[in-house]
N, C-alpha and C positions, 0 to 999 in steps of 0.2 A: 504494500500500500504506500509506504515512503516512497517508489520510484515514481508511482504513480502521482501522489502529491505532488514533488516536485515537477513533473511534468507540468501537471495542469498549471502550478503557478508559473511556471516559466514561460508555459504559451498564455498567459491570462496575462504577463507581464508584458511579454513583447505584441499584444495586439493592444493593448491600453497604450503605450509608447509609440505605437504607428497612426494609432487614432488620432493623438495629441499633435505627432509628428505632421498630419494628413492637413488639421484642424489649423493649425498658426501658417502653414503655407499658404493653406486659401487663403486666410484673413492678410496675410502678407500679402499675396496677389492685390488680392482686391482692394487692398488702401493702396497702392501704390502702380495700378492702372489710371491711366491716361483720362479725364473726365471728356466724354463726346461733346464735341462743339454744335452749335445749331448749322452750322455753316463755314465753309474749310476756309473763308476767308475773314473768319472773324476772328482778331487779337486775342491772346490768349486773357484769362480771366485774372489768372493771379502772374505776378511777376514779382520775381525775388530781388531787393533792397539792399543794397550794400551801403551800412551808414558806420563812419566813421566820426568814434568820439573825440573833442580836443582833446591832448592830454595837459594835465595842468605840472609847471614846472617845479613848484613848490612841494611837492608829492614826490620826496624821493630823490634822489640825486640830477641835478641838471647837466652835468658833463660825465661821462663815462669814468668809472675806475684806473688809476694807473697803478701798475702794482713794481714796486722799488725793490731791488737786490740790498 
């Protein structure tokens, strides 16, 4: 009956582990497909932002480190 036990949990183990596996793929696909446009010449809806903060001089050293022998 032990071999059999372990049987069963080893296959009860590895189809719970494939389901899981199956289960975040999709969900992966699927947030990270393309959203259909109404019209192939329409701009896309979102567009990523590149903002660059000042940085302030007083925060830290203003001229680089020199390090002396």
């Amino acid at each position: 009956m032990s071999t059999l036990n372990t049987g069963l949990k080893t296959l009860a183990c590895g189809f719970g582990a494939l389901v899981i596996t199956m289960v975040m793929s999709w969900s992966f696909v699927q947030s990270t497909t393309a959203a259909p446009s109404v019209t192939l010449d329409a701009p896309a809806a979102h567009m990523a932002k590149l903002t660059i903060q000042p940085r302030h001089i007083w925060f830290g050293q203003s001229q680089p480190a020199v390090l002396v022998d």
